[in-house]
Every structure is written in structure tokens, then in C-alpha cells.
MIVO-209382 format. One line per field, with one value per residue (C-alpha): residue number from 1; y, x, z. Coordinates in nm, 2 decimals, always signed. Example, Ala and Ser with C-alpha at 12.3 -4.5 7.8 and 13.67 -1.06 7.14 Angstrom:
nr: c(1|2)
Y: c(-0.45|-0.11)
X: c(+1.23|+1.37)
Z: c(+0.78|+0.71)
# end
This chain:
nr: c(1|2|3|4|5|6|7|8|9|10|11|12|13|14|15|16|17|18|19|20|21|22|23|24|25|26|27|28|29|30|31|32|33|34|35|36|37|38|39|40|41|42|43|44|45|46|47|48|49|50|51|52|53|54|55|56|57|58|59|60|61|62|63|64|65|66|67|68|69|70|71|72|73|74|75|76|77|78|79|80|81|82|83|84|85|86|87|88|89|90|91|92|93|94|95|96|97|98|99|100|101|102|103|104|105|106|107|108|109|110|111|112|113|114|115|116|117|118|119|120)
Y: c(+0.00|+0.24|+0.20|+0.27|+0.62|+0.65|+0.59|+0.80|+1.10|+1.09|+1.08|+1.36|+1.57|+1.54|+1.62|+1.96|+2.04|+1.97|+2.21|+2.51|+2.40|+2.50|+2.78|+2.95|+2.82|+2.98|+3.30|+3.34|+3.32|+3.57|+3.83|+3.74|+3.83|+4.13|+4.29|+4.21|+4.38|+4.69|+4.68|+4.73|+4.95|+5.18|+5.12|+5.22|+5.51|+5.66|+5.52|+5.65|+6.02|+6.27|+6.61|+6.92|+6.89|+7.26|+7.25|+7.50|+7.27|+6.96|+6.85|+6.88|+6.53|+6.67|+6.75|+7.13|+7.36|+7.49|+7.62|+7.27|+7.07|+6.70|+6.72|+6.39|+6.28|+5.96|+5.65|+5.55|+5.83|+5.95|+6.28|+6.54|+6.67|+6.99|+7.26|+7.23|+6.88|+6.64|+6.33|+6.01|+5.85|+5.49|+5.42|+5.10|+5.22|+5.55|+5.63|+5.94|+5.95|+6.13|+6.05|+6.00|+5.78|+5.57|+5.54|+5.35|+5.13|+4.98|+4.93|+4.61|+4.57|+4.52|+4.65|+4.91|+5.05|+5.12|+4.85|+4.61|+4.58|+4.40|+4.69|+4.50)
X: c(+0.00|+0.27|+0.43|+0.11|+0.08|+0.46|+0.40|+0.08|+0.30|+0.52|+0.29|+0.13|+0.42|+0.55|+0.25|+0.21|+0.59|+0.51|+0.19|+0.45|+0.65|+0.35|+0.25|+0.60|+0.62|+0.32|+0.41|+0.69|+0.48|+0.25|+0.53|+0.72|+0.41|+0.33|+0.67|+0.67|+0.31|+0.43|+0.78|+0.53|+0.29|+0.60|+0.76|+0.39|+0.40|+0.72|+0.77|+0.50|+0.50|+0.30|+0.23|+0.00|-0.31|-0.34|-0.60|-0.43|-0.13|-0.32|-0.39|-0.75|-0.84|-0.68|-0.39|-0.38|-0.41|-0.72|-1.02|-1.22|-1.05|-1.12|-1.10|-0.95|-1.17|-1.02|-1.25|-1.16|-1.39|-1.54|-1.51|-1.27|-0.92|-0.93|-0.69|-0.40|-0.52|-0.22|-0.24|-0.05|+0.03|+0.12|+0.39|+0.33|-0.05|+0.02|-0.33|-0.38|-0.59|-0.65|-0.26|-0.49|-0.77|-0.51|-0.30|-0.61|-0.72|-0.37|-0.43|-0.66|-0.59|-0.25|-0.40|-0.45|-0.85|-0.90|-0.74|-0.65|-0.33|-0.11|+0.10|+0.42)
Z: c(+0.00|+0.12|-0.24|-0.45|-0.22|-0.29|-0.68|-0.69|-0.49|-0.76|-1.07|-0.91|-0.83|-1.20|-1.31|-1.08|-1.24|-1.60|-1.51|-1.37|-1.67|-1.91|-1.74|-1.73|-2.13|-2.16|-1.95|-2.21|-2.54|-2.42|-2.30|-2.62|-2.85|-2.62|-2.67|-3.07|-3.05|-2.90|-3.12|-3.47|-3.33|-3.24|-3.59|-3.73|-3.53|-3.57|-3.96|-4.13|-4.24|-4.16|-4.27|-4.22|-4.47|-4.66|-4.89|-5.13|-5.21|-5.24|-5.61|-5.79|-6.03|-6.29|-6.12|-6.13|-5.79|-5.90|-5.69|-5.78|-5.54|-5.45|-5.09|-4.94|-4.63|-4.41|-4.46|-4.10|-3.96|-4.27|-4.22|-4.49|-4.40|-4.29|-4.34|-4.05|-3.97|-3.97|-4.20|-4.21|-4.56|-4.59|-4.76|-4.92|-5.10|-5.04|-4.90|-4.65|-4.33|-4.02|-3.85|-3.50|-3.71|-3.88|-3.53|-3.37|-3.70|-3.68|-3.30|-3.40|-3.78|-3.99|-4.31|-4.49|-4.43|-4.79|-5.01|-4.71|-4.83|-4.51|-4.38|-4.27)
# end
């Protein structure tokens, strides 16, 4: 009897460390995709330009400066840039959106909100 105990003991004390085993293993995947989560969302952020929207130097569908201007609007919140708004352009599509819009979409999503292009 005292060696069943003795061999039940030990099952279930390998079994308790293969469970701290897993959870540290498991401690370590989540930290590991954690820090690679904040790494791109940092390279997003400080790779992608930006620049102040002024409606006067911004192109017409013809391409002239004229007064008929095709005023972009950002299809995150749907709303038209602004003069002295700042925009971000993606530098793969080269689509333009509100910088703080574009900042949140890539918060949950790695692609591009117009042509869903993956962004990295």
C-alpha cells in the first residue's frame, strides 16, 4: 500500500511540475508576442509620415491647384481633411488618413483600411 501512495505521490508531483513548466512556457509566449506587438505598433508610429493637410497645395483630379479641389476625407472616420489637420500616408498604397484615425485602425488591424493591403 505504502508504495502505490509512494507511486501515486510521484505521478502527481511530475504532473504539478510539468503544469509550472506549461504555465511559465506559456508566461513566455504571451510576453514574447506582447513585446513584438508593441515593437510594430512603435515602428507604425514613428515610420509613417506625416504632414499638415493645406488645402491650397493639395492636387485637384486633374492634377492642377485649381479652386475645384477633390478634398480627401479619411474612410476610418469619414469625415474630410481639414486645413492644418495632420495626416499620415502609408507608404506602401500611399493612402492618407487622419494620422490620430489611422493610429487607432492599426491598433486592432494590420492593413490598410481602404485597399486592405497588409501593412508589414
Amino acid at each position: 500500500m505504502k508504495d502505490e501512495v509512494g507511486l501515486v505521490m510521484s505521478r502527481v508531483a511530475s504532473c504539478v511540475a510539468t503544469a509550472a513548466d506549461c504555465r511559465n512556457t506559456i508566461v513566455i509566449i504571451v510576453v514574447f508576442f506582447a513585446i513584438r506587438l508593441c515593437a510594430k505598433l512603435f515602428w507604425r508610429k514613428n515610420h509613417m509620415p506625416s504632414f499638415t493637410f493645406r488645402q491650397k497645395h493639395y492636387p485637384g483630379k486633374n492634377g492642377d491647384r485649381s479652386s475645384d479641389h477633390e478634398t480627401p476625407y479619411c474612410v476610418v472616420c469619414l469625415h474630410e481633411a481639414v486645413d492644418g489637420e495632420r495626416l499620415r500616408r502609408l507608404l506602401k498604397c500611399e493612402h492618407c488618413f487622419h494620422a490620430a484615425c489611422i493610429d487607432a485602425w492599426f491598433q486592432s488591424h494590420p492593413t490598410c483600411p481602404l485597399c486592405r493591403n497588409q501593412f508589414l
